[in-house]
C-alpha positions as a Markdown table, in Angstrom:
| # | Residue | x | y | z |
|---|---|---|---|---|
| 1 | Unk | -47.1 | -34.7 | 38.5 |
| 2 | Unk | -44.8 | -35.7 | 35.8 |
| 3 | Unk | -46.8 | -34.5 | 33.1 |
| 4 | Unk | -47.5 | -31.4 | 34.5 |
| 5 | Unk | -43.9 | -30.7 | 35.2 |
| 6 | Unk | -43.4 | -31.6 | 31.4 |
| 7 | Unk | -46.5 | -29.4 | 30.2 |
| 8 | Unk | -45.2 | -26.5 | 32.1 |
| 9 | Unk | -41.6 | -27.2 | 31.1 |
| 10 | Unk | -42.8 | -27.6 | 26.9 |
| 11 | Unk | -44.6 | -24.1 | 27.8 |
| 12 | Unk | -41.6 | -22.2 | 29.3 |
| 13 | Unk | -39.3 | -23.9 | 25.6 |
| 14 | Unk | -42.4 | -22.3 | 23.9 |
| 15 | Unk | -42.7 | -19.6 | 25.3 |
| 16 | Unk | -38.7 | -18.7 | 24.8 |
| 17 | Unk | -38.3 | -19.9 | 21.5 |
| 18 | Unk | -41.3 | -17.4 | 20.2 |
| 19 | Unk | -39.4 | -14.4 | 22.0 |
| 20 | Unk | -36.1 | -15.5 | 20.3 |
| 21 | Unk | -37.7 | -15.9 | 16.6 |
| 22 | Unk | -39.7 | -12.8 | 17.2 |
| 23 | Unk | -36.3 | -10.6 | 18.4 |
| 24 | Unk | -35.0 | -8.2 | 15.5 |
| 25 | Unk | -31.1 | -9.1 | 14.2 |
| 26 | Unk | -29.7 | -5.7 | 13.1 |
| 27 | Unk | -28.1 | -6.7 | 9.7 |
| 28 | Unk | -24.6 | -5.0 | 8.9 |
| 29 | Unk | -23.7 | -3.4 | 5.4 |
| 30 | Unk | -21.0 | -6.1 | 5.7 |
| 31 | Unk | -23.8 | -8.7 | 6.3 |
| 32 | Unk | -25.4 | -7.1 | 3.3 |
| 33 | Unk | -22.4 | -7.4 | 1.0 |
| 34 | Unk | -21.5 | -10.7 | 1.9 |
| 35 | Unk | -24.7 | -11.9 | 1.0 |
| 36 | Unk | -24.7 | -10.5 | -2.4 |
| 37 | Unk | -21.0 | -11.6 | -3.5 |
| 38 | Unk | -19.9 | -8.1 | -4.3 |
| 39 | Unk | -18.9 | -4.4 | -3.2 |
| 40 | Unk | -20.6 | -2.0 | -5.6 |
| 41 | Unk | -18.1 | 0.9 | -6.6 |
| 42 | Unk | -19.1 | 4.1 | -7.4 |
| 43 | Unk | -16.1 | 5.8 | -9.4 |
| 44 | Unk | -16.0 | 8.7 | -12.1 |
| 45 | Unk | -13.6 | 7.0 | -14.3 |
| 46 | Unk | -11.5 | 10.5 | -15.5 |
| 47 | Unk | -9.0 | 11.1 | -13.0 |
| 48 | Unk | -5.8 | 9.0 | -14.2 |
| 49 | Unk | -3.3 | 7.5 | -12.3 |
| 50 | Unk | -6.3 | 7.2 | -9.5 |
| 51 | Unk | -9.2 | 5.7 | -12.4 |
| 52 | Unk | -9.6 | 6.0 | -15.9 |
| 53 | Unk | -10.4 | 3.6 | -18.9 |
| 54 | Unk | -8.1 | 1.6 | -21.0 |
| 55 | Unk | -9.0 | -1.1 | -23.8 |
| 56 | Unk | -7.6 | -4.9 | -22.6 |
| 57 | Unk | -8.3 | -7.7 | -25.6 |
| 58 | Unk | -11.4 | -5.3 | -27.2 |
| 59 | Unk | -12.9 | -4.3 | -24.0 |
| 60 | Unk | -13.2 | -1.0 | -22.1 |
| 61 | Unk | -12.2 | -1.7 | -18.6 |
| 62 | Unk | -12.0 | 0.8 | -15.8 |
| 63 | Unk | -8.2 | 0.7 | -14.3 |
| 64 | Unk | -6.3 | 2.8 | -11.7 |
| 65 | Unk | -4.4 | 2.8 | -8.1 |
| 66 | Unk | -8.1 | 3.7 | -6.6 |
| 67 | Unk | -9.6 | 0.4 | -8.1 |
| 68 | Unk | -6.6 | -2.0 | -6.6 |
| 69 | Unk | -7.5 | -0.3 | -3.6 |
| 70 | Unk | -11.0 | -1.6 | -3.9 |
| 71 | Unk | -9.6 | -4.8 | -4.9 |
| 72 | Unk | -8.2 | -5.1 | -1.9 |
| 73 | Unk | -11.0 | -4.7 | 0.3 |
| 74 | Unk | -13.2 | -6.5 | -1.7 |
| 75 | Unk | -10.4 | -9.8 | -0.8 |
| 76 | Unk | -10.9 | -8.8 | 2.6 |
| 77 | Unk | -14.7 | -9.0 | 2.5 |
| 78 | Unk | -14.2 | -12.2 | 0.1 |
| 79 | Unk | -16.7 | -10.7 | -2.3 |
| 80 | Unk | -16.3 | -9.7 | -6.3 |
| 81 | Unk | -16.1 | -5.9 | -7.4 |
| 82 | Unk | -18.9 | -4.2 | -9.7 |
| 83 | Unk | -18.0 | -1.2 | -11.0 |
| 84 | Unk | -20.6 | 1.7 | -11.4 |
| 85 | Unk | -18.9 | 4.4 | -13.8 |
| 86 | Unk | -21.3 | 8.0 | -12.7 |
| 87 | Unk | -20.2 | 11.5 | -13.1 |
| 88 | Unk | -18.0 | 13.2 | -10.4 |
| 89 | Unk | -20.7 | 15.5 | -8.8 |
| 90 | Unk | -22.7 | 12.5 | -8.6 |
| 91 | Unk | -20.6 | 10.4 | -6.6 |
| 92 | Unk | -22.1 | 11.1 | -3.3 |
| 93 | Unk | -25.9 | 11.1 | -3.9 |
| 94 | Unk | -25.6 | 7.9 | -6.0 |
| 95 | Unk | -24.2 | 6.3 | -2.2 |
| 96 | Unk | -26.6 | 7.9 | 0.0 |
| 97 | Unk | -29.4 | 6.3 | -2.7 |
| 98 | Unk | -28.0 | 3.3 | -2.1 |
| 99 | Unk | -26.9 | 2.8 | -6.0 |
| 100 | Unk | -23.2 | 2.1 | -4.7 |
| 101 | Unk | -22.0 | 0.5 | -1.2 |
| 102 | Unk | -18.6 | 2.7 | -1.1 |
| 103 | Unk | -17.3 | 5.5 | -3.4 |
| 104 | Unk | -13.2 | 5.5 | -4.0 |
| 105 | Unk | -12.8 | 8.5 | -6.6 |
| 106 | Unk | -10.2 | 10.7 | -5.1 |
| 107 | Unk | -12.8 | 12.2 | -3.1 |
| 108 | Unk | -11.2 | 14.8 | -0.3 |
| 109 | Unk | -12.9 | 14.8 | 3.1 |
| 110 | Unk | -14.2 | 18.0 | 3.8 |
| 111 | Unk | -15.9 | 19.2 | 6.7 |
| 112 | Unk | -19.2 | 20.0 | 4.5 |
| 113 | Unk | -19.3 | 16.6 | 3.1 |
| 114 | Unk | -18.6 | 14.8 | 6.7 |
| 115 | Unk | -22.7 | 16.3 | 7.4 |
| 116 | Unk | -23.8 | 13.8 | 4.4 |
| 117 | Unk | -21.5 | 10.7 | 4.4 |
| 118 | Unk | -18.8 | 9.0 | 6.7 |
| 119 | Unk | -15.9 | 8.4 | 5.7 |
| 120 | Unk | -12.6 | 5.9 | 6.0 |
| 121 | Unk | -9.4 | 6.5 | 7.3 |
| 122 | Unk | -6.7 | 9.1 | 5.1 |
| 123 | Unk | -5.5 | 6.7 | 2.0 |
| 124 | Unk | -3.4 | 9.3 | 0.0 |
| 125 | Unk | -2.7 | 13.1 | 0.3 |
| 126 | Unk | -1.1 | 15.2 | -3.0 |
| 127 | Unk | -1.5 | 18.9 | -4.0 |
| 128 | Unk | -2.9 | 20.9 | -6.4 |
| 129 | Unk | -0.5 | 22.3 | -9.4 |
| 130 | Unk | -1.3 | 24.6 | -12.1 |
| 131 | Unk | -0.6 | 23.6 | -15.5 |
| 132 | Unk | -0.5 | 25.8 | -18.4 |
| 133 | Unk | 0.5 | 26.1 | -22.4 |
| 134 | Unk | 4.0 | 25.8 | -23.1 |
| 135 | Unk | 3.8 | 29.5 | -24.7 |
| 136 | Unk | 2.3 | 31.0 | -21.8 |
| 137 | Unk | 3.7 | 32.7 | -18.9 |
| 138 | Unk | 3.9 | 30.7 | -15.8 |
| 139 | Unk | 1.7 | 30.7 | -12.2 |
| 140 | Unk | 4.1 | 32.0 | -9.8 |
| 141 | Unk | 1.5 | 33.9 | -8.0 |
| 142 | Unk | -2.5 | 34.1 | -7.1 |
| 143 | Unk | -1.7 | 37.6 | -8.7 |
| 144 | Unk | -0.6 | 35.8 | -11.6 |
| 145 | Unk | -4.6 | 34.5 | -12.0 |
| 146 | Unk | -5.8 | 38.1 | -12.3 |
| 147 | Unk | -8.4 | 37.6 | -15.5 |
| 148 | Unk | -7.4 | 34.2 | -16.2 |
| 149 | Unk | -9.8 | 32.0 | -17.5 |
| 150 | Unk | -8.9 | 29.2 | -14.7 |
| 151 | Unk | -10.3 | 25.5 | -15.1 |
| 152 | Unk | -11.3 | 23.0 | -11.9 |
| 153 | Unk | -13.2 | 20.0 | -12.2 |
| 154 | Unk | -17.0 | 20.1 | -11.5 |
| 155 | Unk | -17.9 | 18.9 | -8.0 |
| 156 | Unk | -14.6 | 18.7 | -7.2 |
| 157 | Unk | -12.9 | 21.0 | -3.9 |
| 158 | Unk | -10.7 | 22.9 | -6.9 |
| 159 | Unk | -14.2 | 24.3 | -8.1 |
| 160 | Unk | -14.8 | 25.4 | -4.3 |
| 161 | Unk | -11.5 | 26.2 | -3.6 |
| 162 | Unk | -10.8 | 28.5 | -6.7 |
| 163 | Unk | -14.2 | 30.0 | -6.0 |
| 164 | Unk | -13.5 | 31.4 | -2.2 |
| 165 | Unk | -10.0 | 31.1 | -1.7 |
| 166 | Unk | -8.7 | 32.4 | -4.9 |
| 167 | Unk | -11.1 | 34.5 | -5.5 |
| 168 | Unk | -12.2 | 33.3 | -9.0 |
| 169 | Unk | -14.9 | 35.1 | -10.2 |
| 170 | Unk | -17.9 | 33.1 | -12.4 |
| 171 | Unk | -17.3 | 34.0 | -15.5 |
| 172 | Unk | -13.5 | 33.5 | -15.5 |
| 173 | Unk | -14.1 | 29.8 | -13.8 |
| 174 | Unk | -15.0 | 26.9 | -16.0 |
| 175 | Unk | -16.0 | 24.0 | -14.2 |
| 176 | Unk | -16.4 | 20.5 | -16.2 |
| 177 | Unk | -17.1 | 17.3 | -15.4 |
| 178 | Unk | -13.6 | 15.3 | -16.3 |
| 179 | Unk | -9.7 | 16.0 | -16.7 |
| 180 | Unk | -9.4 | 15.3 | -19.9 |
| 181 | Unk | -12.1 | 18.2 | -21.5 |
| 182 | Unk | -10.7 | 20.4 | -19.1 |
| 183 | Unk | -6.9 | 20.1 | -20.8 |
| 184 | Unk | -8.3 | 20.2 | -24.6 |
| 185 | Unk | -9.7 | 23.2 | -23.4 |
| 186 | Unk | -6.1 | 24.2 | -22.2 |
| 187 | Unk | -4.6 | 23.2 | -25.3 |
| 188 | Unk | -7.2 | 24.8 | -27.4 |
| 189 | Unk | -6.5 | 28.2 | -25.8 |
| 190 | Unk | -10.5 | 28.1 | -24.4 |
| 191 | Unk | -8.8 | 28.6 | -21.0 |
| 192 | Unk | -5.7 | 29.7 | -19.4 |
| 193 | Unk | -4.9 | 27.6 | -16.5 |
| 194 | Unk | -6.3 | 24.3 | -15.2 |
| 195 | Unk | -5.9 | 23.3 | -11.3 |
| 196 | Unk | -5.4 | 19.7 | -10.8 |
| 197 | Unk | -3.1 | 17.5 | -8.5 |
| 198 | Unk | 0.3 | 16.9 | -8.8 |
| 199 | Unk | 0.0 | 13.3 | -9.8 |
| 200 | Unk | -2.8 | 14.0 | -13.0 |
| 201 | Unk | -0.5 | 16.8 | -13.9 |
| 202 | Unk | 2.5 | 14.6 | -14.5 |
| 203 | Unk | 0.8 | 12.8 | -16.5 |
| 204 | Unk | -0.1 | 15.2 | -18.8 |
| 205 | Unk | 2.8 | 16.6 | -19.1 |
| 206 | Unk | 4.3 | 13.1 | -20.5 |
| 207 | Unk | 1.2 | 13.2 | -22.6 |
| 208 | Unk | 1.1 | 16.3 | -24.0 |
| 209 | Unk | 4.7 | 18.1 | -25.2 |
| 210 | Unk | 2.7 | 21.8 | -25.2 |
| 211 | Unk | 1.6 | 22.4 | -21.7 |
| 212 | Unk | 3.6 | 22.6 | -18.8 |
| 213 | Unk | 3.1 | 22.9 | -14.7 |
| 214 | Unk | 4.2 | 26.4 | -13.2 |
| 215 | Unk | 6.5 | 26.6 | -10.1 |
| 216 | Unk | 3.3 | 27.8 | -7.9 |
| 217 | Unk | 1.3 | 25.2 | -5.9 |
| 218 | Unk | -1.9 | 25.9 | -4.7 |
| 219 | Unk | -1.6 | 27.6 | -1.0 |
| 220 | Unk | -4.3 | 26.2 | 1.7 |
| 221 | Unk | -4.4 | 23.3 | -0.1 |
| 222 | Unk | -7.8 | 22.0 | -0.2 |
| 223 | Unk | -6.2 | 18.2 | -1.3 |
| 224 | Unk | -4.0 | 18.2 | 2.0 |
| 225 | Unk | -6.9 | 16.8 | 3.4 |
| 226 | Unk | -6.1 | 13.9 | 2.0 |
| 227 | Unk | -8.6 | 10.8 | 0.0 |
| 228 | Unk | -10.7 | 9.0 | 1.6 |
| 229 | Unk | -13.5 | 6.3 | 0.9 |
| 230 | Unk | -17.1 | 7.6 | 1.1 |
| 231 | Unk | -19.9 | 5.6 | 2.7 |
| 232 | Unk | -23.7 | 6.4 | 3.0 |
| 233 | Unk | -23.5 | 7.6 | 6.3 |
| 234 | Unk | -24.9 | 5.5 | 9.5 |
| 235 | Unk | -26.6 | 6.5 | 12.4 |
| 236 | Unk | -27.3 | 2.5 | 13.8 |
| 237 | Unk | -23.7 | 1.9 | 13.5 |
| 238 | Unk | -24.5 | -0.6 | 10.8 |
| 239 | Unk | -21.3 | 0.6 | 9.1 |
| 240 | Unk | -18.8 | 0.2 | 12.0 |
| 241 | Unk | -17.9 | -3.3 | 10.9 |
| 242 | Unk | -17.2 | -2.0 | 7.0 |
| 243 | Unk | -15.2 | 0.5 | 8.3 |
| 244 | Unk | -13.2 | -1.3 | 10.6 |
| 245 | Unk | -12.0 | -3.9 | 7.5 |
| 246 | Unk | -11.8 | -1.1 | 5.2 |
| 247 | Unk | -9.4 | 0.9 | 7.0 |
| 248 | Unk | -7.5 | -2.2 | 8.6 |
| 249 | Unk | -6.8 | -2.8 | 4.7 |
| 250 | Unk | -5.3 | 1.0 | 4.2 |
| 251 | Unk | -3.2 | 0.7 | 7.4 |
| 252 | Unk | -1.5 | -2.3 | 5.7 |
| 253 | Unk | -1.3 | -0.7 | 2.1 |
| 254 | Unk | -0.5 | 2.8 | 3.9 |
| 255 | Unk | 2.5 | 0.5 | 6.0 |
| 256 | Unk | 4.1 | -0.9 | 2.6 |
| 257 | Unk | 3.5 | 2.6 | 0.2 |
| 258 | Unk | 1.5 | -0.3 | -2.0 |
| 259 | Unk | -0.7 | 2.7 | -3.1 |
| 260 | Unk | 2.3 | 4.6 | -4.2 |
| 261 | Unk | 3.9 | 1.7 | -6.2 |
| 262 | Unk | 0.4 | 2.2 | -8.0 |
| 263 | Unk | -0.2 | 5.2 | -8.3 |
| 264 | Unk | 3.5 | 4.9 | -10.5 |
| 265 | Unk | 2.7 | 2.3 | -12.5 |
| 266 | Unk | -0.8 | 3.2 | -13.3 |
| 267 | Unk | 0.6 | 6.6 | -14.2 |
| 268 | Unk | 2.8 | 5.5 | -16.7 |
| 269 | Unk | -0.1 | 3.6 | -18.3 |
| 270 | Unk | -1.8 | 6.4 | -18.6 |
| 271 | Unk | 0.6 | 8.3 | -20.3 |
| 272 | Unk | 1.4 | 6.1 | -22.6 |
| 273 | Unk | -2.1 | 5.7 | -23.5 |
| 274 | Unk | -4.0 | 7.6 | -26.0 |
């Protein structure tokens, strides 16, 4: 009887153990990062004070308030940060393909992006200012854009935003892919006005001694949305963890206006840089 009660009790341990190997564990993206040792970072590197590139001992290195914000989650995670250096307008298909875990590129979350990523909680909020030559009359008005060859960056929600709010017709809109063509362009007189926030414009203007910013802001801001991080979005809830860490480190930055303290200091590196 004994060794039937044992036969039947080794079944049942068999039996249970085979249900419990065969059950599926549903892997996090935080699982998934751990296990690699890093946070892959998808940034367009031409948006100073937020990420640009300086030269430290001979080598290029990718800088800015929006990397020490990925820093800082990548302490929280306990994992390294790889940097993956892609054009704007590729940002968000380079996440969904699963080239980059998280995107931090001063990306504004609209409504038509929410369809084809999630995003984190609000990190910063500026505005949009108008910068043009010294020797030019200043913005004081959408009016005042009548004909003018205006300049936005490519991908960006300036290019959508001069396009149906301002009105901007095609061939007086020039859309390119980084900050720094569109202002050469400024300065060489190929366009009349470039739209860019409040904090890229100051550095310019410490930069460069022939442009200026006009009194005019951009109405219906299309940056009062704020930044936020971009994630490829998840349907399994896989990301829920990420995004819990990720914005429990922005509360605590957001609390002590740490990003602020960099977004000065990485500003005045970048306009003291050539």
């Amino acid at each position: 009887m004994k060794k039937l009660l044992l036969f039947v009790t080794a079944m049942i341990a068999a039996i249970t153990l085979t249900a419990c190997s065969g059950a599926k564990t549903t892997k996090t993206k935080v699982d998934e990062i751990k296990e690699k040792g890093k946070i892959v970072l998808g940034v367009s590197p031409d948006y100073p004070p937020y990420e640009f590139t300086t030269t430290e001992n001979g080598q290029k290195k990718v800088v800015g308030a929006d990397i020490y914000l990925a820093q800082e989650i990548a302490k929280r995670l306990g994992v390294e940060v790889e940097i993956q250096e892609m054009a704007f307008d590729s940002l968000i298909a380079a996440v969904n393909a699963n080239k980059v875990d998280m995107v931090i590129s001063g990306v504004n979350p609209t409504e038509e992006r929410k369809k084809a990523v999630d995003f984190s909680d609000i990190y910063y909020t500026g505005k949009g200012i108008f910068v043009v030559n010294k020797d030019s009359a200043e913005i004081k008005s959408v009016a005042d854009l009548k004909g003018k060859k205006v300049g936005v960056q490519k991908g960006s929600t300036y290019e959508t935003y001069a396009k149906e709010q301002l009105k901007i017709e095609d061939k007086n809109l020039q859309s390119l892919t980084d900050v720094p063509s569109l202002l050469q362009d400024l300065k060489n007189k190929k366009i009349d006005v470039v739209l860019i926030p409040d904090d890229v414009a100051k550095i310019a203007i410490n930069k460069y001694n022939d442009i200026k910013i006009s009194t005019f802001s951009a109405e219906n801001d299309p940056e009062a949305t704020g930044m936020a991080i971009v994630f490829k979005k998840s349907k399994d809830g896989s990301n829920k963890a990420l995004l819990e860490q990720v914005n429990a480190v922005i509360k605590e930055i957001k609390e002590k206006n740490l990003f602020e303290k960099e977004l000065d200091k990485y500003a005045k590196l970048a306009a003291a840089s050539e």
